[in-house]
C-alpha distance (Angstrom), angle and dihedral (degrees) to the residues before:
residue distance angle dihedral
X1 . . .
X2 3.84 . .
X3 3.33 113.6 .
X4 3.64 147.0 -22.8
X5 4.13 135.9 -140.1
X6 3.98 134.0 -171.5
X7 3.31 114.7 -148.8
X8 3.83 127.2 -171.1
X9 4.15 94.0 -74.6
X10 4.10 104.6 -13.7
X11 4.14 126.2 49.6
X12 4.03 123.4 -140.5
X13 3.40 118.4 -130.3
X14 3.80 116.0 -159.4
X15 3.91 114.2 -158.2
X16 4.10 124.9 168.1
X17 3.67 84.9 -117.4
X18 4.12 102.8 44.9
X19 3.75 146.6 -28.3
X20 3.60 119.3 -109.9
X21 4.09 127.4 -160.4
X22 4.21 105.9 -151.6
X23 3.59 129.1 -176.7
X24 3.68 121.9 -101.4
X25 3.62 113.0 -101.7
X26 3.78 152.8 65.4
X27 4.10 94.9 -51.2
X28 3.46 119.7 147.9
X29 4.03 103.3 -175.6
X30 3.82 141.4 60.8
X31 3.98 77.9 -89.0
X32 3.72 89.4 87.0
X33 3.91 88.8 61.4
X34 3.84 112.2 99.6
X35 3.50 99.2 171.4
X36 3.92 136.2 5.5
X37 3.95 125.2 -161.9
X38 4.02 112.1 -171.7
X39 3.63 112.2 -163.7
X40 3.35 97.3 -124.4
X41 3.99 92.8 65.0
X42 3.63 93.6 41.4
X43 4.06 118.9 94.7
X44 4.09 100.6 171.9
X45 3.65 144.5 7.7
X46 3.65 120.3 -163.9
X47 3.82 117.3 177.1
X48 3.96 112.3 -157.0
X49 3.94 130.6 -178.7
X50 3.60 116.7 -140.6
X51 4.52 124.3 167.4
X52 3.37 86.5 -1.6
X53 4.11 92.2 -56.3
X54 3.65 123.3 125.6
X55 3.51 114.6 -136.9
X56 3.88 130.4 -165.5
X57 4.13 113.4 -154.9
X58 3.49 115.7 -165.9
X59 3.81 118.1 -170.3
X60 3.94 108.9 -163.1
X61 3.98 131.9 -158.0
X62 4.10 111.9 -69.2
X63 3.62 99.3 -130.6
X64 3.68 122.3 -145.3
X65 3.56 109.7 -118.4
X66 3.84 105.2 -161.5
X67 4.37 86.8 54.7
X68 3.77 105.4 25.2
X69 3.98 87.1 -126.8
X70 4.02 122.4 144.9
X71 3.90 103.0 -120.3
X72 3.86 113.0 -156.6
X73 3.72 99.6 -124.9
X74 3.86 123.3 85.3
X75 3.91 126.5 -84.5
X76 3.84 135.7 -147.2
X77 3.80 84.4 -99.8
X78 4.32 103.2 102.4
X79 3.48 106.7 160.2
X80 3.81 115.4 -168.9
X81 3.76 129.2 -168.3
């Protein structure tokens, strides 16, 4: 555990292994957990402001299908919170 952030209706968790967006509220389980970014699949994080919202864009690992192996470039999967 590093650090922790609320945020309007979800809370960051920062770990040394991953960040993890939960759900506001009084959850007590992984169930709270609606999406987890370990470092080692992430490749670039890009935080933009748009309307007065503050996104965070975080481009993971493309992954080659045929091997299974983490590639370094970027993939189609952009999550933003």
């Amino acid at each position: 555990f590093i650090a922790v952030e609320n945020i309007d209706s979800c809370c960051v968790l920062i770990s040394s292994k991953a960040v993890y967006f939960l759900k506001s509220g009084d959850y007590i389980d992984r169930e709270a957990i609606f999406l987890e970014v370990k470092y080692d699949d992430l490749y670039h994080c890009l935080v933009s402001k748009d309307h007065g919202n503050v996104y965070i864009q975080l481009t993971k690992k493309a992954v080659n299908t045929s091997s299974g192996v983490a590639m370094p470039g970027p993939s189609q999967q952009k999550p933003m919170v």
